[in-house]
C-alpha positions as a printed Julia matrix, in Angstrom:
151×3 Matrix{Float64}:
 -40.9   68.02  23.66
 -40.15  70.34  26.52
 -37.0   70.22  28.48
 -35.61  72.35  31.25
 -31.58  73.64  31.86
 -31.0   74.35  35.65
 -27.6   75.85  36.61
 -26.62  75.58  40.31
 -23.68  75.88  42.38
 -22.59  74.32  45.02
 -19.14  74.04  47.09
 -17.1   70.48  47.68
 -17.0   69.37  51.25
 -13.9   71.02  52.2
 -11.94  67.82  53.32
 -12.09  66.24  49.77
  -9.06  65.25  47.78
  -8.93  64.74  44.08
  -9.22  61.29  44.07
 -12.78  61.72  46.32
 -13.56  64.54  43.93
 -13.05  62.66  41.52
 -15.2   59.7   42.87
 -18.14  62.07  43.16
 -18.06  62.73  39.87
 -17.85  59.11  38.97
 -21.39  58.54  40.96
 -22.58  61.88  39.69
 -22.42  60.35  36.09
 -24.08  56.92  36.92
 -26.81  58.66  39.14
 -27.91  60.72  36.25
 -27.36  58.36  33.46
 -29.98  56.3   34.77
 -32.38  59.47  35.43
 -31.79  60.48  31.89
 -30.24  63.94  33.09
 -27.41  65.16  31.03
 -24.94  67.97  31.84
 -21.55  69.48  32.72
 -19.85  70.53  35.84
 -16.91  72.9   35.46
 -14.72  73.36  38.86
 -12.3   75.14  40.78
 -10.62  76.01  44.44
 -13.79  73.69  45.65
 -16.47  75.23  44.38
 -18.28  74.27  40.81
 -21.09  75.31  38.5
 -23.13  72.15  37.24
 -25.59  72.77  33.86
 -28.1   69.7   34.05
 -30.71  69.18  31.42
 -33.43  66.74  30.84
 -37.1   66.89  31.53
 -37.98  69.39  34.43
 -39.57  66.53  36.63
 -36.02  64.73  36.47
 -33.78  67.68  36.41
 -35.82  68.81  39.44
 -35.48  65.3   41.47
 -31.92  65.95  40.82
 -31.31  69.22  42.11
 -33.23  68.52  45.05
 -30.73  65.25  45.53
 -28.13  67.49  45.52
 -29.02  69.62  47.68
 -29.17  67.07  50.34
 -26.13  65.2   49.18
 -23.61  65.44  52.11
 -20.6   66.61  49.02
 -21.76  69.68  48.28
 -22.78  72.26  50.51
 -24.59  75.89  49.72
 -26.44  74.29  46.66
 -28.04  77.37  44.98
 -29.69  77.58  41.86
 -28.35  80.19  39.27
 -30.62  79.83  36.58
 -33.57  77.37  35.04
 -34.14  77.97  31.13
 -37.35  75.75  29.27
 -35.91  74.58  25.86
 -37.14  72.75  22.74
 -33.77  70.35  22.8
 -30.92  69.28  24.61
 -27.26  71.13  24.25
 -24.95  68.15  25.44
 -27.11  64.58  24.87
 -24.85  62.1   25.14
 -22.95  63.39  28.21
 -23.98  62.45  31.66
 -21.49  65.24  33.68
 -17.92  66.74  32.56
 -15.71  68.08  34.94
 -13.04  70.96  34.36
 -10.58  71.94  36.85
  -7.83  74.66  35.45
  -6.08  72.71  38.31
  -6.32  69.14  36.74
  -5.3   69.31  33.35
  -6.09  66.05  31.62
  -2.76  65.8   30.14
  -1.04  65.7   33.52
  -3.14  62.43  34.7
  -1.99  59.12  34.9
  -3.4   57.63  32.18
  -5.62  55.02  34.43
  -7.0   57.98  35.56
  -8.12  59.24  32.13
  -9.04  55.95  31.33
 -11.37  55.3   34.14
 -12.86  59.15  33.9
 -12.7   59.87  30.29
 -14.97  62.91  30.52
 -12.36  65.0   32.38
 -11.6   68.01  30.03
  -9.35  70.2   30.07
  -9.4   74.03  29.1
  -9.26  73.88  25.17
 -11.7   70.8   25.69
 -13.63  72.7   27.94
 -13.7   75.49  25.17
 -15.38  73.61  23.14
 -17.96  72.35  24.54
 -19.11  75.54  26.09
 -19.12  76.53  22.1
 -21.46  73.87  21.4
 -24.01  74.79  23.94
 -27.01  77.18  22.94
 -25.3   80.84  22.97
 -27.72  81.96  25.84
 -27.27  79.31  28.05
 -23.7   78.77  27.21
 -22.89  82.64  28.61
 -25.03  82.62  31.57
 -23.32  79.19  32.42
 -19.5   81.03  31.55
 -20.43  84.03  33.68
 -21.69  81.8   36.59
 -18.43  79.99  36.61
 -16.42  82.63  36.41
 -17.92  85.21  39.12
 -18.91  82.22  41.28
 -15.9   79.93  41.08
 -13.08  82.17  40.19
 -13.96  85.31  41.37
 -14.42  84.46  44.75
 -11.75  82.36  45.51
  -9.37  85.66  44.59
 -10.87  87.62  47.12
């Protein structure tokens, strides 16, 4: 079977806190567990890098929801990549925030948004992702989310 990995980026509506972050991740993960879209979403200083995969007809519809969805603003895609099989299966979206370390939340937190990683978790799943897509997602993140916020 064919499948499709689409990295985008997009920035956080400015007036967000982390508990409304967090919530949009939280409907991020139901909205595309039930379209069958897997993926991760690292972020940082507002701004993220989201890998989805799945097949390209539902991948698409999703990055076309986003790009209308009133959290994110300056949705641009980074990369699409056709593949024979899925890096992350069982996960709807991660997040990563070098500024949210999951060992400094209250543990109803972690409870209630148990795919919150932090950096050595983060680590590892980029390890577990196909080498090409892995590094194209890495360099994304890290010109796009890091980069320019140290400008």
């Amino acid at each position: 079977m064919q499948f499709v990995q689409l990295i985008h980026t997009s920035e956080i509506i400015a007036h967000a806190s982390e508990a409304e972050e967090l919530d949009i991740l939280r409907k991020a993960k139901e909205k595309h567990l039930t379209k069958r879209v897997s993926g991760l979403m690292f972020y940082h200083n507002k701004r993220c890098v989201q890998l989805l995969e799945g097949k390209e007809d539902d991948v698409m519809a999703s990055f076309e929801e986003m790009k209308k969805d009133p959290n994110h603003q300056n949705v641009t895609l980074a990369a699409k990549n056709k593949t024979d099989k899925i890096s992350l299966p069982t996960w709807a979206v991660a997040y990563f925030s070098k500024t949210l370390p999951k060992k400094t939340l209250p543990k109803s937190i972690q409870k209630n948004h148990p795919s919150i990683l932090n950096q050595e978790q983060a680590q590892a799943v980029l390890a577990s992702l196909d080498h090409a897509i892995g590094q194209v997602f890495l360099t994304t993140f890290e010109k796009y989310a890091i980069d320019q916020q140290e400008i």
